[in-house]
N, C-alpha and C positions, 0 to 999 in steps of 0.2 A: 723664697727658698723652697716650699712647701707649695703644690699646686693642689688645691682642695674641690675642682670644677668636676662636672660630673662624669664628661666625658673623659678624662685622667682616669679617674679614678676606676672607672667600668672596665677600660683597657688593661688593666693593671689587676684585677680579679681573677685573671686565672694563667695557670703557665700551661705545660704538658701533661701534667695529672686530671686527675678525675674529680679534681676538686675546683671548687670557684667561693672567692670571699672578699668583696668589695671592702677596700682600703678605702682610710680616712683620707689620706693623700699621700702624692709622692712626687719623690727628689729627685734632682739630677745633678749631685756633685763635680763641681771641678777641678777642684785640689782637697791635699789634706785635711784643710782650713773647716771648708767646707762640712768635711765630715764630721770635725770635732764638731765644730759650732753645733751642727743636728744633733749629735749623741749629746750636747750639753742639752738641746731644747726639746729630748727625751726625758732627760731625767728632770725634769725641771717641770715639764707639763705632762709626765707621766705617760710619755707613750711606748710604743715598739717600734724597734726596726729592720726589716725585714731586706735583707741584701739581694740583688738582682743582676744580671747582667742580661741574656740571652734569654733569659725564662722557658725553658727546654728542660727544666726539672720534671720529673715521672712522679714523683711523691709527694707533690706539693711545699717541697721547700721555699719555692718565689712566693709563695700565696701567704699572707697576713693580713690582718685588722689594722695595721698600725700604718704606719706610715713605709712605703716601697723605697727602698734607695738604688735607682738604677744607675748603675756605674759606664753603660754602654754607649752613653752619650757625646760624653767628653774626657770621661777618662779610659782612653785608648791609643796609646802608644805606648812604643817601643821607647823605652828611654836610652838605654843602650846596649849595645851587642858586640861585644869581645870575642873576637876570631881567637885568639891564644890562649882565652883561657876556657875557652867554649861554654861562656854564663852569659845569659840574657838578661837585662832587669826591664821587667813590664811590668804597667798599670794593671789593676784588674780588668778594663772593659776591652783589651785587647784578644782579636778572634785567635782563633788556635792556626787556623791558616797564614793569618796574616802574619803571624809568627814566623811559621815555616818560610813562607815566599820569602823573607829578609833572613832567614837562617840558612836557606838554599842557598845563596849569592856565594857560600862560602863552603856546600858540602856538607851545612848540619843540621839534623832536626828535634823537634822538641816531640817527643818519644809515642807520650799517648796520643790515642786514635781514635776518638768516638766517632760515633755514623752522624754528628752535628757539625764535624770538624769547621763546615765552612760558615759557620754564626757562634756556634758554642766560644765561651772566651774564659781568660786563665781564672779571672775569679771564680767563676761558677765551678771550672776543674779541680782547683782547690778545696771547694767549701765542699762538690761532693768524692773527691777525692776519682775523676774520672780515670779512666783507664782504656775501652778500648779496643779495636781488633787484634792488636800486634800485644796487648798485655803476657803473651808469654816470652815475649822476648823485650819488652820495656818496662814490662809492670803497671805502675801506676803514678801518677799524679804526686804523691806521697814521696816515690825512689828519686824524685826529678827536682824537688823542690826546695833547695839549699838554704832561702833564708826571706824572713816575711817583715815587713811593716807595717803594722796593724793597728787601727784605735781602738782602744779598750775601751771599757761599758762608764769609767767614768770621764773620758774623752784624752786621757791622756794619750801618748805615743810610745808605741816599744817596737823595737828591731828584733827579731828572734832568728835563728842562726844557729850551725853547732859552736857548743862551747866546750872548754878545755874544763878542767877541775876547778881552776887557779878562777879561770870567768865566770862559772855559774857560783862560785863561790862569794865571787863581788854583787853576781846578778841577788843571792837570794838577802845580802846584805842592803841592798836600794830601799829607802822607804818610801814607797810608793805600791800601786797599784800590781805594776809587775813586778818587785820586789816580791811582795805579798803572795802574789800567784807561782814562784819557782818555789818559795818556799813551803804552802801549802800544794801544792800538787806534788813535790820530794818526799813530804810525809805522807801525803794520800796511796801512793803509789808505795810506799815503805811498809806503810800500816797492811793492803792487801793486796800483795804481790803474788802468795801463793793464790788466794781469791782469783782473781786477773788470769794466771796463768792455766787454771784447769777451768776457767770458765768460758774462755775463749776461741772459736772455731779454728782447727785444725792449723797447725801455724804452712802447712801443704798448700792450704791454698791461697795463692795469690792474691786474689780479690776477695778482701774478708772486711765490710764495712761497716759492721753489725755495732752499732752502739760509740761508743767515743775511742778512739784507740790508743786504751792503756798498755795493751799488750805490746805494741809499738816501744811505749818510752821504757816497758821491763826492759826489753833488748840493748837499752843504752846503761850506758856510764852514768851514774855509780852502782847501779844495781849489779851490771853484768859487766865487772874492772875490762873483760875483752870484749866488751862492745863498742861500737861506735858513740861519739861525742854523743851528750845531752842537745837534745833539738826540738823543740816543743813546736815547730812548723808541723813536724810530722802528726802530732794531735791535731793542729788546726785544719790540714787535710782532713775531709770528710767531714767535719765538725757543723757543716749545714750555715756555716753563720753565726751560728748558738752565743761563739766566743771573743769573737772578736770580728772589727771590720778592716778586711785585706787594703790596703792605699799602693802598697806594690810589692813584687816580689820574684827573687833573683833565680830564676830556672837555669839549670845543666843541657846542655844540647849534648846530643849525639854525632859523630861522623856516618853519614851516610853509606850505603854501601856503595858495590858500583855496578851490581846485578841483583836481578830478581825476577821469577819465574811463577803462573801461576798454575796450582792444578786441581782439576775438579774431581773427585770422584763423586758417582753417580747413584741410587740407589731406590730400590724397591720399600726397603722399610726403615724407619727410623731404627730400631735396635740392629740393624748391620752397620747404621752409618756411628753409631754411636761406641761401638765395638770396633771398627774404623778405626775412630778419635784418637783409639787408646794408642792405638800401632802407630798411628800417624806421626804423635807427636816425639816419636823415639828417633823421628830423623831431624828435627829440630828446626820446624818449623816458625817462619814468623809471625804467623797468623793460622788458625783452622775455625771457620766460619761455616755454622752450621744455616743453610735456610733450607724451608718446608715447603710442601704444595701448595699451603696457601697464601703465601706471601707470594711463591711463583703465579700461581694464575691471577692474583692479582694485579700481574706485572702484564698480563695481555690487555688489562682496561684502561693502563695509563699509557698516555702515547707517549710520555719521554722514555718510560721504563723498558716499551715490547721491545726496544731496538737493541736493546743491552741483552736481549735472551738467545744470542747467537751459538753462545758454546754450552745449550743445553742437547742432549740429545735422545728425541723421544719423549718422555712425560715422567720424567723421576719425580719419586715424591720427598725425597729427600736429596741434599747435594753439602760438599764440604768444601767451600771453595778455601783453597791450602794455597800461603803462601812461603814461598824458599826465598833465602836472599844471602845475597854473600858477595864475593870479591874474583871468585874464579867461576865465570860461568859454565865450563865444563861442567863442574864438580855437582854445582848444580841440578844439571840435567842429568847426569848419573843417577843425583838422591834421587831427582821426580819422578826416573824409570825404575829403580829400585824402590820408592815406594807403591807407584803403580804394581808390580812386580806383586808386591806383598800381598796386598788387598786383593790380587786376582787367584795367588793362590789359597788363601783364605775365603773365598769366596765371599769377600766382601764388597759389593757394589758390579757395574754392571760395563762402565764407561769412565774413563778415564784422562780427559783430555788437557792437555797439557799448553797452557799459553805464553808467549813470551814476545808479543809483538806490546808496546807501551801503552797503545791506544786501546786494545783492543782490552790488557788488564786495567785500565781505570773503569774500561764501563762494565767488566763482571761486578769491580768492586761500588764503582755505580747503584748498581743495582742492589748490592747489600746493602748500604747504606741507605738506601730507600727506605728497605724494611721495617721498619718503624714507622714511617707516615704513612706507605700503602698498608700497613697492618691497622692503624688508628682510622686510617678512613675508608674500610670498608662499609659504611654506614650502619643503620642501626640492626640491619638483621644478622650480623658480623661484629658485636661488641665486644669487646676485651677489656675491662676496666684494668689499672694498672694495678695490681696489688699483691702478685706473686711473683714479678717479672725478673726479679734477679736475685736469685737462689742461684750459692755456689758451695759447689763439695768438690773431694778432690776428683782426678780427671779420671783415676781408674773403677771409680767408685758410679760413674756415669749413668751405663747402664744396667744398674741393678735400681741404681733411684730413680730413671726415666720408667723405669716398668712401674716400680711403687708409684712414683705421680700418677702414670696412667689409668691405674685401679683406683686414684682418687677421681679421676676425670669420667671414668664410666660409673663408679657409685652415685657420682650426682649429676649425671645424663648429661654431660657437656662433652666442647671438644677443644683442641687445644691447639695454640700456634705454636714450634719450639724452635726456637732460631739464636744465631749468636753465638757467644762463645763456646765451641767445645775445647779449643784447645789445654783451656785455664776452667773447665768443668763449672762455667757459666752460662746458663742456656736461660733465652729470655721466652717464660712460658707465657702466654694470654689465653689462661681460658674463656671462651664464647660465654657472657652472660648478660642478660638483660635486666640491669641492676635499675630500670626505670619501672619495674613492677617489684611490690614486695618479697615474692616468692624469689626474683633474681638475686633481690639483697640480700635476704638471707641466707642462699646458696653461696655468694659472695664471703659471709661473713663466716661461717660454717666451715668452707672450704681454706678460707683465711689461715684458722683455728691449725687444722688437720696438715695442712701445708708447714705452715711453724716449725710441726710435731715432727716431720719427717725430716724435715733439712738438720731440727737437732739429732734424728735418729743416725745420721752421717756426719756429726761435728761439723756440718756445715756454714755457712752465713745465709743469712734470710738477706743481707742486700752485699751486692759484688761491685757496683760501681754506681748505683742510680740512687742508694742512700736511703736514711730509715724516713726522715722526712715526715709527714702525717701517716701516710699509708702504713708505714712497718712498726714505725714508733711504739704499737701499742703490743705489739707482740716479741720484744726486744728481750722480754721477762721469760719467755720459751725459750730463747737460745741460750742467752748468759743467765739466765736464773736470777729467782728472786733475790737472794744475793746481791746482787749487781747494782740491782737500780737503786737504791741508797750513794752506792759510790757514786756511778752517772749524776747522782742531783747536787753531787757534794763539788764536782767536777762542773758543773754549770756554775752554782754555786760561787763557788772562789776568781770562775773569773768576769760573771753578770750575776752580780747576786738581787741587782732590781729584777732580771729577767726583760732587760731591755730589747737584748737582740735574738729575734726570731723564738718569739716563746712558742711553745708547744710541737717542738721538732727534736726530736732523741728524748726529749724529759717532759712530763708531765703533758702527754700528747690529749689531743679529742678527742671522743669516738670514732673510730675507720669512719664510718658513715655519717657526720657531721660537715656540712659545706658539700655536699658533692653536686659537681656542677649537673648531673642526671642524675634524678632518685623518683624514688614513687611519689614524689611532688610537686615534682618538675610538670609545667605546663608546656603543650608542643604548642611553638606559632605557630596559628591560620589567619589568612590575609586573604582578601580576594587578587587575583595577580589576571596578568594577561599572558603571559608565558604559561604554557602548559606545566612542566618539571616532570615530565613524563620521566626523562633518566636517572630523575634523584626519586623519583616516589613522590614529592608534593613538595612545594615550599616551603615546610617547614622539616621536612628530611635535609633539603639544600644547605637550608641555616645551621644545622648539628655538624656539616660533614666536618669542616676545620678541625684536628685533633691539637690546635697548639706545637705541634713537632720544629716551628718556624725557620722552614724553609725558605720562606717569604722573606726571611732576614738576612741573607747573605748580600754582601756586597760585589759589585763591577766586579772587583779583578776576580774573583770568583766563577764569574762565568755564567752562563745563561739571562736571561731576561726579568723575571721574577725577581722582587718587584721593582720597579723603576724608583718611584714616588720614595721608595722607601731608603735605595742605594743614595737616593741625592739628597735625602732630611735628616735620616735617622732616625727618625723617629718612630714608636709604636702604630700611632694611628695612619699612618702610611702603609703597613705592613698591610698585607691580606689577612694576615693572624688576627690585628689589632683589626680591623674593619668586621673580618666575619665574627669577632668574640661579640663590642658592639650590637652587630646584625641582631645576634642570636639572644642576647639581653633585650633589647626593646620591643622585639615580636614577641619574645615569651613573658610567662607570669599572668598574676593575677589581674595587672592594670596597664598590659599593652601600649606603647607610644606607637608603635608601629611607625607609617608615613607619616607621624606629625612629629617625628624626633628629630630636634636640632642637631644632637650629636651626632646623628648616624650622618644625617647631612654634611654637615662638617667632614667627619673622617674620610668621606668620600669626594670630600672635595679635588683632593690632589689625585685618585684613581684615574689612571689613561684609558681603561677599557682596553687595554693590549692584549689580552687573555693569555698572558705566559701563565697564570696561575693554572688556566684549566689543564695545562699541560705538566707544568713543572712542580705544580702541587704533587706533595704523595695524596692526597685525595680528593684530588682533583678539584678544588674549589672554584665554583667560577662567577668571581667577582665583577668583570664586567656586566653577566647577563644579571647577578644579584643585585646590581648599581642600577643598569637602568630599570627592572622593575619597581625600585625602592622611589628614583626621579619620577616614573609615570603616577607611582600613588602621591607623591609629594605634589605634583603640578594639581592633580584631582583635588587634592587638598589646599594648595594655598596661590592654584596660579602659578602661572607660566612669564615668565619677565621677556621683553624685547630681545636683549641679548641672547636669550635660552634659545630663542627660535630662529636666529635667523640664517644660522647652518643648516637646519632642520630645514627651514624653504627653500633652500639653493634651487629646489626644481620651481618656482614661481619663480624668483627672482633674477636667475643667471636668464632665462629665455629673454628679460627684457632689458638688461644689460649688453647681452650680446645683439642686438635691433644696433645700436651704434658703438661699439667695442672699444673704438678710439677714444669717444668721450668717456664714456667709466672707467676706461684706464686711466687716464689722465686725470680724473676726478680723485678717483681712490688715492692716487699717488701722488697727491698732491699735498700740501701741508693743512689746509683749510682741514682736507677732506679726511686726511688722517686724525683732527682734531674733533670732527662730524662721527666717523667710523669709532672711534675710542671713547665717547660720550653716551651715545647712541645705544652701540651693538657690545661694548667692553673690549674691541680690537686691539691692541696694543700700538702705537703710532709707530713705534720701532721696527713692526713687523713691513714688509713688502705682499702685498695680498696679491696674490696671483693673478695673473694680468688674462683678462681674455683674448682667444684668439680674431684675426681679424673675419676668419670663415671657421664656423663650427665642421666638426665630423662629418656631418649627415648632409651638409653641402658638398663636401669637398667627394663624399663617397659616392651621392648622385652624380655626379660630373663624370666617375670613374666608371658608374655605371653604363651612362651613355658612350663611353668611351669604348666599351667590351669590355665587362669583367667577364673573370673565369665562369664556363660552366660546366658541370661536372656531375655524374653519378654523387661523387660523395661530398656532401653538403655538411656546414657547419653553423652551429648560430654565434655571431658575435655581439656577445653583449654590452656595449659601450656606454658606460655610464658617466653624470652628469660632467663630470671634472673632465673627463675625456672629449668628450664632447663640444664644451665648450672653452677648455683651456689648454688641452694638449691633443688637439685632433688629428697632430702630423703622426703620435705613437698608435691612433687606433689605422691610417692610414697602413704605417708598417705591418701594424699586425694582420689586414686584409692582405698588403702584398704578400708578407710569406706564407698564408695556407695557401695561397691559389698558386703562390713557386710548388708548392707541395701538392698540387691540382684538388684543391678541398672548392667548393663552390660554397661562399661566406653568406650569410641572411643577415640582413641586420632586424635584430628586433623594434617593434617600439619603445616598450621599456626603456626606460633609463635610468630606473631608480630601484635598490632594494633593499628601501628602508633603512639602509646604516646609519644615514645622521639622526635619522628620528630615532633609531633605537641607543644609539652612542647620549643623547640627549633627555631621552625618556618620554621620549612620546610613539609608547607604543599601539594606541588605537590607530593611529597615522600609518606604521608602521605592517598595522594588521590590512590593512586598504590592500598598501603595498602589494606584499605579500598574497592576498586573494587577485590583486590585478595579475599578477606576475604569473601565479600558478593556472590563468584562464589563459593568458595569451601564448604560455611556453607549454601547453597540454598537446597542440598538433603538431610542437616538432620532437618533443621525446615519446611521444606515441610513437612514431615516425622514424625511431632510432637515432635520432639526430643529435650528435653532444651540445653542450651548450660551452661557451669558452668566454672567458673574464679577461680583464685586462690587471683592472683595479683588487690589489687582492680580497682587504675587506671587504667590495661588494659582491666578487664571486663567492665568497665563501661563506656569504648572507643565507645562500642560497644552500648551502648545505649543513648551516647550523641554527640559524636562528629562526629560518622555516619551517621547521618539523615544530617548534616550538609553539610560534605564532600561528599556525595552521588550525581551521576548526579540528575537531576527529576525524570529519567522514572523509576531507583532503589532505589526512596524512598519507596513507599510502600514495597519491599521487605524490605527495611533498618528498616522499623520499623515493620517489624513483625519479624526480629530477634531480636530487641532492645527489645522485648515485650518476648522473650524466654531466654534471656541472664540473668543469676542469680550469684551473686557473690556464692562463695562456702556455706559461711552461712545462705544467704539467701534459700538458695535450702536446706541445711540440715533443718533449722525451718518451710519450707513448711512442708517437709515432716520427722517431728519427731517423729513420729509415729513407722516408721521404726529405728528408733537406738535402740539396744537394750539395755535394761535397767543396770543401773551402781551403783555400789554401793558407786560411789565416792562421795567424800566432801570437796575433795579440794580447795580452794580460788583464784581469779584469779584476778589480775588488768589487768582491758584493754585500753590500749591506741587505740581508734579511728583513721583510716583514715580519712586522709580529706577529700577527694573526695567520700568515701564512705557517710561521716557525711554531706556533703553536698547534695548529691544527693540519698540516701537514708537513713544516720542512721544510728544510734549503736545496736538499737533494733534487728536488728537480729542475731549479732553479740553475742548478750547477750542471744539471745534464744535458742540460737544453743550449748553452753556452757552449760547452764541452764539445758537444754532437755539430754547430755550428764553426769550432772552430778554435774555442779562446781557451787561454791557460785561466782558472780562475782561484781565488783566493778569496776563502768566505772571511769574513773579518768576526769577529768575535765580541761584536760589539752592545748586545741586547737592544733596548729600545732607544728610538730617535730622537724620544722628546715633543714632539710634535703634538702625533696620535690624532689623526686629523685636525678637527678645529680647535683640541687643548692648548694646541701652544702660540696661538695666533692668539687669545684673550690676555687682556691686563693681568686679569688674578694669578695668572699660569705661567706667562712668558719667565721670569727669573728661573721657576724651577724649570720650566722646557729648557734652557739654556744650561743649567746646573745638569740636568741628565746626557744632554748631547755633550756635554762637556769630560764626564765619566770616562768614555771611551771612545765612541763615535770619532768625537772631531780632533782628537788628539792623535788617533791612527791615520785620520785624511791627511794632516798636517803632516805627519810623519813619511808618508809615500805621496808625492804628489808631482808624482809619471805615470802613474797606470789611470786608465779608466776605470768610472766608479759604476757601480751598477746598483741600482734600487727599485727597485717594482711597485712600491709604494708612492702615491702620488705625494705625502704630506711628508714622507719621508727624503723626497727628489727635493722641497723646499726648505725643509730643516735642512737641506747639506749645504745650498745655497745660501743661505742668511747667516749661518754659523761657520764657513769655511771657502766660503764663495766657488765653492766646486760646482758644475754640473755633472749631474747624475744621470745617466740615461735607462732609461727601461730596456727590458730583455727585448723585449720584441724589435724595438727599433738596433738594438745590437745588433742582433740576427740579420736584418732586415741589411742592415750597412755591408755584411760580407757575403752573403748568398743572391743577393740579387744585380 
């Protein structure tokens, strides 16, 4: 029930915050049952339990010593969803999205809106009471939450709900545990109610999370006879876990509107945009989202983020992206010219631009939503420890307290990010500090102090939606005063009075600076690597970048590619999150396992190398290239096995297969030989291994040669590698026929290899061979001007990523002025579409995306090269294949290759199966074959079938 191994336990030491604390072990509940039996085997062998779902907490609420109860595993459904009465009842481990998508069906949503939406799930929104972009028109967490069932600290069961007079009057008569607690917390709340009510931040603002929410149950019946019913849900909101453990609970859905418009105003200085806010929100907005210049130029270094920067105009350093929403679209567009209106003659901001296309508002609000991971991983000369980040006073009070922040920001020579809610006078500030030398912590802890002071100097809350947690916990005595915290422990108290669940969060908290995952003790890993890490600083900057934000955790129908492993397990150590936390544990410290860690090994087991991470991380993690350097130090260390290598040789071995193609086909495919191949190499017998051609490429191209090929002023090098070569050399034929339709005169090189399996595998001294062959033979034709063009995606784009890399120093500059001439095939036909000649086709195409291509460059030219030729195309939305070269051909791997194609891939193939499919990917044309018996053709041979 309890998983006590090392590598559980390591993954499980830190969430979102700044903090890290290796747990004794942890759970994965999957019914109620479950959770009593733990709470009984709490109290009984004396430990803690610490509640989890997403671990996306800022404050270290996920993080404890005792045991982790992660609810995301298996308890995640929807149990049921009532159109008429528009109430949902879900488990805790259910995503907040996943929510929406089955509330949608029907026109309704479940209200709040963190920037986690698509991993963040209801229990964590409860425990910290989230709320969100749209909080001025939903609120929070708390207004949504109609009724809980929860196991208490001695393992019993209570339903909590509003009640009538007649029902809390039965509830405080039960003897039991919840008996106990309506009756004790009646009197608690009876005894210091005036206490409660002037201690309490401004009832103004919206998002006030400061401490347990008494002020909350004043507002009800029997205190206030015209209040709404008694609901003690509303205290377990925000309650961190302290109190009780959620098993489910019955949320209010919203009706959707049937418009909505978005607009940016633009600006020169934070105090106009925040003077803005104030005007803004008097048109009744559903969101006003404040982001900064430095989340913006951090949006040029992510490649999924740059392309969301469309509706900025110029270089503002601040922006409000304002959303409208309502039922009469006019009306709409009135308000958004009538606000624009305002602000111009105010002379507030500069641009004003106004969106209402659908796509084009997901990816502004894309790109807000980022903000938080691109803010966490600007690496370590860009640190922002989490521990003032959500302070909220009320909205008109804004900018008088954004100037007093700033005078604390220039007192102690720092600078600040301020982004997020303006609307609800919640702005998420990160001061820059580098809390891994003394001088930073103390500034840290200083600033901590002074920050308190001023948010109570405006009846403010020191937390708005992210919770007191470890980080705020200790400064809770600033806001509500010493007063308070007696009641706070009397409030824990009555309903854990062992202090079973989540000790040391709102009560009797640590020192701020106790567990922090960076502190002046922190050791940075140094390894010897073979990869330079030129763009992170060193390898051991690369291991820090991960901020926890787990992005990595979103599921398929979500969207995007990141991470595979993880959309088909579930699990932690699948995650990028979970592998880089790992990474970054066994290279650091006093006694380093570095390459000889089982665990890391392990976690990376199921890693495809598909590198969605380096893209679709906010900070940009890139787990593939962290993977195979961690294999290249592990094989130095303990050896290299048969099966590890025998991808890696495909350039010795395919030359001597291909000598008689008949017989190796026939062998491979044979039953013996399937049972020889899966003993041997670990191929899975179930797999179909790619059959050789009967004539390689470089035959069939010499034959072409003597026939007249093109020749031509303008010349190209085609680089054809090993698979092409010798298993599909009719796609590198097509792709000589259409440059030379396009009058391009083709070179073949000799190369045929660049390094990808050796680096996919982790034999990078191999790899480095590669890589110096490649860069001698391809010097006299980019000297030359000459492009270089790929077929195969990941090995043309070996050439622009993992060169610069592998590269000594003195052949980096040449390494990147080949990276800068290296074009996949369709990238080179969409430069130059000019030259295809024109088609009269119409046919339809579904295109499944490389990963490596969608990561590091995109589908767009994939689609424009299609387009430019002739076809209607339809990119399918499917992430990765499963495959991932030789991942999915092995025993250990095939289930989950199949479980990931299974996600979406081959469920959309099955679905349309009249159009032509299109995949650029060679491992990706055989995943579609084996799992949906489809052929897939590459671009080139597309193109090739209607222009010539």
């Amino acid at each position: 029930m309890i998983q006590r191994d090392s590598l559980t336990r390591h993954l499980y030491a830190q969430d979102a915050s700044m903090y890290q604390e290796v747990p004794e072990g942890v759970s994965f509940p999957k019914t109620i049952s479950d959770i009593r039996a733990l709470v009984g085997q709490a109290n009984t062998h004396k430990f803690s339990i610490t509640a989890r779902s997403a671990g996306t907490s800022l404050a270290g609420q996920a993080t404890g010593g005792g045991v982790i109860m992660d609810v995301s595993r298996y308890m995640d459904h929807v149990l049921n969803l009532d159109e008429a009465s528009k109430i949902a009842h879900v488990q805790p481990g259910v995503i907040r999205d996943t929510l929406n998508r089955e509330a949608g069906i029907y026109d309704l949503l479940f209200g709040p809106d963190t920037a986690t939406t698509n991993r963040c799930m209801i229990g964590g929104m409860i425990g910290n009471n989230s709320s969100g972009s749209f909080s001025i028109k939903y609120q929070t967490t708390r207004e949504h939450t109609l009724e809980v069932e929860a196991v208490l600290s001695d393992g019993s069961v209570a339903y909590f709900k509003p009640l009538t007079p007649e029902e809390l009057e039965a509830r405080k008569k039960l003897d039991n545990l919840e008996g106990y607690i309506y009756r004790s917390m009646l009197k608690l709340i009876e005894q210091n109610r005036e206490l409660i009510e002037r201690s309490y931040p401004h009832k103004d603002i919206i998002r006030r999370n400061t401490g347990y929410a008494l002020d909350k149950l004043v507002e009800m019946q029997p205190f206030n006879p015209k209040g709404r019913k008694f609901n003690l849900c509303e205290l377990l909101c925000g309650s961190e876990g302290t109190l009780a453990m959620t098993v489910s609970a019955k949320l209010n859905l919203i009706p959707k509107d049937e418009h909505k418009l978005v607009v940016v105003p633009q600006f020169e200085s934070l105090d106009e945009a925040m003077k803005a806010a104030v005007h803004i929100v008097g048109y009744e907005p559903a969101a006003v989202e404040l982001v900064d210049y430095i989340i913006m130029d951090a949006t040029k270094g992510n490649i999924e983020q740059r392309k969301n920067r469309f509706f900025l105009e110029g270089e503002p350093r601040y922006i409000l992206i304002t959303q409208l929403e309502g039922n009469d679209l006019k009306e709409l567009q009135q308000k958004a010219e009538a606000l624009s209106k305002t602000l111009k003659e105010k002379s507030l901001g500069y641009a004003y631009p106004i969106i209402t296309d659908v796509d084009e508002m997901k990816r502004v609000w894309d790109l807000r939503k980022a903000g938080l991971g691109l803010l966490m991983g600007l690496g370590k000369d860009g640190r922002s420890p989490s521990f003032c980040e959500d302070t909220a006073v009320r909205v008109q009070d804004l900018p008088e307290y954004v100037k007093e922040f700033e005078r604390i920001l220039k007192k102690h020579d720092t600078h600040c990010v301020f982004y997020a809610h303006a609307s609800v006078g919640e702005l998420h500030l990160r001061p820059q500090i580098d809390i891994t030398c003394e001088a930073g912590l103390e500034k840290m802890k200083v600033m901590a102090e002074e920050i308190a002071d001023l948010v109570k100097k405006y009846n403010g809350s020191l937390s708005g939606e992210h919770g007191d947690g470890r980080v705020r916990a200790p400064y809770i005595k600033k806001i509500l005063g010493e007063e308070m915290l007696p009641v706070l422990k009397q409030v824990k108290e009555i309903w854990d009075p062992n202090y079973i669940f989540n000790p040391g969060k709102i009560v009797d908290p640590k020192p701020v600076d106790a567990d922090l995952r960076f502190s002046p003790d922190y050791i940075k890993p140094e390894a010897e690597t073979v990869f330079s890490w030129n763009k992170e600083g060193g390898f051991g900057d690369a291991l820090e970048l991960c901020n926890g934000a787990g992005v990595c955790r979103k599921l398929a129908e979500s969207g995007g590619t990141m991470c595979p492993s993880y959309m088909a397990t579930k699990e932690e150590k699948d995650s990028t999150r979970g592998r880089a936390n790992v990474f970054r544990q066994v290279f650091s410290g006093q006694d380093p396992r570095g390459y000889e860690s089982e665990e890391l090994k392990e976690a990376l087991d199921l890693c495809l190398s598909c590198k969605a991470c380096k893209s679709e991380c906010p900070a940009n993690v890139d787990m593939a290239k962290m993977k195979a350097e961690f294999m290249n130090g592990w094989h130095q260390k303990n050896g290299s096995k048969l099966k590890e290598r025998f991808f890696s040789d495909a350039g010795k071995l395919f030359p001597l297969a291909s000598i008689t193609p008949g017989i190796a086909n026939k062998a491979v495919a044979s039953k013996p030989g399937k049972w020889v191949f899966e003993k041997m190499f670990g191929i899975d017998a179930r797999r179909d291994m790619p059959a050789f051609a009967s004539k390689t490429f470089r035959s069939l191209y010499r034959k072409h040669k003597k026939n007249g090929a093109v020749r031509s002023d303008d010349k190209v090098v085609l680089f054809v590698d090993l698979f092409t070569n010798y298993n599909e050399p009719k796609i590198g034929m097509d792709a000589v026929y259409v440059l030379e339709k396009m009058d391009y005169e083709v070179i073949i090189p000799k190369s045929m290899e660049s390094g990808r399996p050796q680096i996919s595998k982790g034999f990078l001294k191999e790899a480095k061979f590669i890589t110096k062959k490649v860069l001698a033979e391809f010097e006299e034709y980019v000297e030359a001007g000459i492009p270089v063009i790929g077929l195969e995606p990941s090995e043309i784009l070996t050439l622009r990523d993992e060169f610069l890399e592998l590269c000594d120093k003195e052949e980096l500059p040449f390494a990147q002025k080949l990276a800068g001439s290296s074009f996949m095939f369709e990238e080179f036909i969409t430069q130059n579409k000019d030259r295809i000649p024109v088609s009269d086709s119409s046919n339809k195409v579904l295109l499944h995306g490389h990963c490596h291509a969608k990561a590091l460059v995109g589908n767009e030219p994939t689609v424009e090269a299609l387009q430019a030729a002739g076809y209607e195309v339809e990119v399918l939305e499917t992430g990765c294949c499963g495959m991932a070269g030789s991942f999915g051909y092995e025993k250990d791997h095939y289930e989950v290759s199949q479980d990931i194609g299974e996600l979406v891939l081959f469920p959309k193939l099955r679905e349309n199966k009249e159009d032509e499919v299109c995949a650029p990917g060679f491992s990706c044309r055989h995943q579609i074959k084996d799992g949906v018996d489809r052929v897939a053709a590459h671009p080139a041979s597309l193109i090739a079938r209607v222009i010539l």
